[in-house]
N, C-alpha and C positions, 0 to 999 in steps of 0.2 A: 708368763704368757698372758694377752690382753686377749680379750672377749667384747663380743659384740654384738650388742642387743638388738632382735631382728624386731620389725616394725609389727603391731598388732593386727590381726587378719582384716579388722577392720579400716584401720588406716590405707593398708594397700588396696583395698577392693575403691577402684574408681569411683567418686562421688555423683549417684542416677541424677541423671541430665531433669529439671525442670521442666516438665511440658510448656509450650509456648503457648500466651492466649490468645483466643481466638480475634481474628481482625474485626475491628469496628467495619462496618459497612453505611457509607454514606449516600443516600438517594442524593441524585444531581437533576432535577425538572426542569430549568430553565436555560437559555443559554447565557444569562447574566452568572447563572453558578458555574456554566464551562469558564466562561473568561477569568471568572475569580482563581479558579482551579488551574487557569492555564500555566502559572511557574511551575505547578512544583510538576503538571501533567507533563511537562516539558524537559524538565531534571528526570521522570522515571524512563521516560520515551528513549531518550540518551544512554543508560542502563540497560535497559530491557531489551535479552537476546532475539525479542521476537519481531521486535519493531522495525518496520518502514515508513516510507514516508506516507502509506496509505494509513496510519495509524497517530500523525501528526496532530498537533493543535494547528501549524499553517495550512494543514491539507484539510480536516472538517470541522474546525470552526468556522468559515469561512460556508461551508457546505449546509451547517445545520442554519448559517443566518438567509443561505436564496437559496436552496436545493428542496434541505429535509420536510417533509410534510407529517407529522405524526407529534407523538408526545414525549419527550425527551423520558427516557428514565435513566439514563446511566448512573455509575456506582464506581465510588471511592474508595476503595477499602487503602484503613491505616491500622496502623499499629496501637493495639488501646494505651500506652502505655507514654509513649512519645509524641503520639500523632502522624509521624510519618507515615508520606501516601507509599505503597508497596506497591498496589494494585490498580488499574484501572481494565472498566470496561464500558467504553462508548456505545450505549444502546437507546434504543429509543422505539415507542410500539405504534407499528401502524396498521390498522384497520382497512382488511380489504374491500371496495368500495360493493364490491359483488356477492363474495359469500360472508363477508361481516367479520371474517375471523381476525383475531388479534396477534398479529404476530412480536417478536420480540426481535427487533433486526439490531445489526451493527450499524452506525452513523456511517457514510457513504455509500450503505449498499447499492451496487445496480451502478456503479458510477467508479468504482475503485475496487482492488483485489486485494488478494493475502490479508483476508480481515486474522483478526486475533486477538488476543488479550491481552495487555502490558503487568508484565511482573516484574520486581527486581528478582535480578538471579538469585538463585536459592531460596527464594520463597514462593515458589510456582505452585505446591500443592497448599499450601496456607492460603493462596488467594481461589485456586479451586473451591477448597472447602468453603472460604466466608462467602465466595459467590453462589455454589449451591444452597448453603443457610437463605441467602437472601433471596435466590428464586422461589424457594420454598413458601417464604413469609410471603412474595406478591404474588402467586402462583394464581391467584382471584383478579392481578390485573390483564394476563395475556391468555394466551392458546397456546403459542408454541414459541419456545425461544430457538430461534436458527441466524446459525453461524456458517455462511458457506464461506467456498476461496479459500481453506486452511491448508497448509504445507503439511507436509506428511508427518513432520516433527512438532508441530504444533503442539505447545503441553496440556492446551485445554480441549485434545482429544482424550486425555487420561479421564476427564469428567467420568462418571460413575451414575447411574439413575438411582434418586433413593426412592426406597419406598414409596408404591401408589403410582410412579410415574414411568415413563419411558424413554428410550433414547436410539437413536440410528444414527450409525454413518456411512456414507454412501458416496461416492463416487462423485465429483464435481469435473466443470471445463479444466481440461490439463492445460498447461503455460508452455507451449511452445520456447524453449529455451536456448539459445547460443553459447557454450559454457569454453573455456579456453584455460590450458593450465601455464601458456607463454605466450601463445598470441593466436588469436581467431582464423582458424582455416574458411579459406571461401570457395569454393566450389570452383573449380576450375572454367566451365561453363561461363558462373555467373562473374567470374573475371574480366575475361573475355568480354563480355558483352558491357559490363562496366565502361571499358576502355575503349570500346566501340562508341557507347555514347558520351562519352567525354570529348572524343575527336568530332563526333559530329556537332557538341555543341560547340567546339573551338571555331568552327567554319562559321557557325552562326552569331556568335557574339563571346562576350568574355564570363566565366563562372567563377564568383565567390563566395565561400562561405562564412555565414557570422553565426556566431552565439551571442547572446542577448545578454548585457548588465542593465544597471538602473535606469540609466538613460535612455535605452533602443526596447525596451520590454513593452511599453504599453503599443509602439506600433507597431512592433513584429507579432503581438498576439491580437492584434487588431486583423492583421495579413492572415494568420491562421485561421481565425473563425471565417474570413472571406475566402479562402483557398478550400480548404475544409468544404465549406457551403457550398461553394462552384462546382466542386467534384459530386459529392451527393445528387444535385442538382439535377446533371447529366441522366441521373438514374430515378428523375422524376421523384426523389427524395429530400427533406430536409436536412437529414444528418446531427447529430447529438449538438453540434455547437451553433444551430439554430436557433434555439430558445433560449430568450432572451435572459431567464434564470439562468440557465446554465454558462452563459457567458459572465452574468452577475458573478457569480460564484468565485468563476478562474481569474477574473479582473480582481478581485478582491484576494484572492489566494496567489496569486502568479510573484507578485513581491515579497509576500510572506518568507516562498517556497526557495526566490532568489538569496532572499537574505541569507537566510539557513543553509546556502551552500548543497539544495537539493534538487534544484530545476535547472536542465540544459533547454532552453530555449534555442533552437538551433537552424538556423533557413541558410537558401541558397539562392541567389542571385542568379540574371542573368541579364548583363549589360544594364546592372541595378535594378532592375526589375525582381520581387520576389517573384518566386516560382516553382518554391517546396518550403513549406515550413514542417518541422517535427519537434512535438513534448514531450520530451525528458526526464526524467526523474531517477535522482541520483542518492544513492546511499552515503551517505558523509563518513570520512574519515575522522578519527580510528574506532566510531560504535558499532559499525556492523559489518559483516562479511560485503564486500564490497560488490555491490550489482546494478547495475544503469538498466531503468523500464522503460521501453516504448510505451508512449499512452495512448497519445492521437497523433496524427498528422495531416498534411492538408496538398494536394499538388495541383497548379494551374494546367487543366484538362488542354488549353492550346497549343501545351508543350509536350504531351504523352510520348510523341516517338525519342525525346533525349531522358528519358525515365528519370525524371528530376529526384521521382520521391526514393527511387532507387539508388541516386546518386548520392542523398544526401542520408539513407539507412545506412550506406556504406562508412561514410564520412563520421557518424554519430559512433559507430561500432568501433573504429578507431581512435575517435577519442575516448569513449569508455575505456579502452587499453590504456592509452596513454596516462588515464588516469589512475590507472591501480586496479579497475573490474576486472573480476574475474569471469564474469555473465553477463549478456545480453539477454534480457526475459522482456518476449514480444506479450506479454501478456495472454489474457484470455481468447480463445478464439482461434477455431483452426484454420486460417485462411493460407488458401497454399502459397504465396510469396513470404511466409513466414519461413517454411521449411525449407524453401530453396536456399535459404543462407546458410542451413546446416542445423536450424534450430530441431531440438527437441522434445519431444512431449514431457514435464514435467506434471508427476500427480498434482491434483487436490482433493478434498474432504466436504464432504456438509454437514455436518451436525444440528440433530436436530432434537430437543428437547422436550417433553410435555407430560401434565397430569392425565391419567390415566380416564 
C-alpha cells in the first residue's frame, strides 16, 4: 500500500501578501510640467473609471493656458518603484480677491463639471492615501481644498479627515439627466410641437444639419460664440462666450477635443444660414460608459418661433443614440427646458477639506 506525504502546515498556509509602497507624489507648478506630463496624463485618462472629458489634457490644458488664474499645484502620484503615473490630480490654488482665502480648486472649475480624480483601477485607495500624505505636507499652502461636481460614486468621496483637520460633503447642483436603456422617449407634447416646427420651417426655407470635422470647426464655432452672444444680448447680457479668454481657450481646445473623438460640434442651417449651433461632448469608445454632454449652445433670436435650438437638442439626442449613448446629461443647472425632454435630476457632491 503507497503513502502520501501531506504538505507542512506551513507550506499550505498562503504566502502574507507584501504591503505595497507608498506612491511617490510629484508637485506639478507650471504649465510647461502639464505638457511634459501630458502622454502618460493621457494613457491614465483612457484607464481611469472616473474620467470625462472634463478631466482631459485637450479639455484643461488649453484651459489652464487662457482661462485659469491662480497657482498651479497639481500632483503626480507614481509608483516608487517603476515610475509609473497611477494617479492624477489637476489642482491649482486661487486666492479669493475679497476674503484672501486660499482655496485648493480642480483646473476648470466654474467652467466644467464631474470634476474628480484620475486613478488606474484598483489602485483608488493607494492614490487617496499618497494625496492625503501630500495635502498634509502643503497644508501651510491653502485654506481649503474643494472638489465640487462629484458623482455619487466618486472614489475620492471615501477620503477620510486625518487628524487636526476637517471634512464636509454636501449637496451640489444636480445634472439634469436623459438616460435611455434602447432608445430616448420624448414627451409626447414635445413631439408634437417638434413637428409643428419643422413644417413651419419647411414653408420658410430648407433645414440642415451638420456636425463639424477639421475642415468646418474653426467657422461653425466662430457661429457659436456669435449666436451664443446674440441670444444673451437680447437679455441685456453678455453671455460666457463673450470673453475674449474664454473664446481663446475653446479655439485652442475645440481641435484637440475633435481629434480625440470627443466633441460634437453640431448646427443647423436654414437656407444655409446658421441658426442653432450646440457643444457637445462625447465619451469615446470603448473607456467609458457611454454619455454625450450638452455644454453650451447658441440660437439666432430672429428665428425663436421655429425653435431651432429645440430642433437641433432633438437632432443631437439622436445622434448620441446612434452612437452607442446611453445618456443625454444636460449638465448643471436647472432650467426648465431641460426637463421637458424627460431629463432628470442626477445627484452631486462637494467636498470640502481643511486644517482645523
Amino acid at each position: 500500500m503507497s503513502t502520501s506525504t501531506l504538505p507542512a502546515a506551513s507550506a499550505r498556509r498562503p504566502a502574507a501578501r507584501t504591503p505595497e509602497a507608498p506612491l511617490l507624489a510629484q508637485a506639478l507648478t507650471d504649465v510647461a510640467a502639464l505638457q511634459r506630463l501630458r502622454p502618460e496624463w493621457e494613457a491614465l485618462w483612457w484607464q481611469a473609471r472616473a474620467a470625462t472629458p472634463f478631466q482631459s489634457p485637450q479639455w484643461l490644458l488649453p484651459w489652464c493656458q487662457h482661462v485659469g488664474q491662480g497657482r498651479l499645484a497639481s500632483v503626480a502620484l507614481r509608483c516608487p518603484d517603476s515610475g509609473t503615473l497611477v494617479g492624477f490630480a489637476p489642482l491649482y490654488v486661487y486666492r479669493h480677491p475679497e476674503s484672501g482665502q486660499r482655496h485648493l480648486f480642480p483646473l476648470g472649475i466654474a467652467t466644467s463639471d464631474d470634476h474628480d480624480i484620475l486613478a488606474r483601477p484598483g489602485d483608488e485607495a493607494r492614490v487617496l492615501q499618497a494625496l492625503l500624505a501630500h495635502l498634509q505636507e502643503q497644508g501651510d499652502a491653502f485654506d481649503v481644498f474643494e472638489l465640487p461636481q462629484l458623482r455619487s460614486e466618486a472614489f475620492v468621496l471615501r477620503l477620510a479627515a486625518p487628524p487636526g483637520w476637517r471634512l464636509s460633503i454636501a449637496e451640489d447642483d444636480a445634472h439634469p439627466v436623459l438616460a435611455w436603456e434602447t432608445a430616448p422617449a420624448i414627451a409626447q407634447a414635445l413631439a408634437a410641437n417638434l413637428r409643428t416646427c419643422r413644417n413651419r420651417a419647411a414653408r420658410v426655407g430648407t433645414l440642415q444639419f451638420e456636425t463639424a470635422d477639421a475642415a468646418s470647426l474653426p467657422a461653425m464655432l466662430e457661429a457659436l460664440f456669435a449666436l451664443h452672444t446674440a441670444r444673451w444680448s437680447e437679455r441685456a447680457q453678455a453671455g460666457v462666450l463673450a470673453d475674449a479668454a474664454v473664446r481663446a481657450w475653446h479655439r485652442a481646445a475645440a481641435p484637440q477635443l475633435l481629434a480625440a473623438g470627443m466633441l460634437r460640434l453640431q448646427g443647423l442651417r436654414l437656407d444655409g444660414e446658421w441658426i442653432a449651433l450646440a457643444h457637445v461632448l462625447a465619451d469615446p469608445a470603448p473607456a467609458h460608459a457611454r454619455r454625450s454632454r450638452y455644454y453650451i449652445g447658441g440660437f439666432d433670436p430672429r428665428h425663436a418661433a421655429l425653435s431651432p435650438g429645440a430642433l437641433l437638442i432633438h437632432h443631437a439626442i439622436a445622434s448620441a443614440h446612434d452612437e452607442g449613448a446611453r445618456a443625454f446629461d444636460f449638465l448643471r443647472g436647472a432650467e426648465p427646458y431641460k426637463y421637458r425632454w424627460g431629463a432628470v435630476d442626477e445627484p452631486r457632491r462637494v467636498l470640502r477639506l481643511w486644517p482645523r
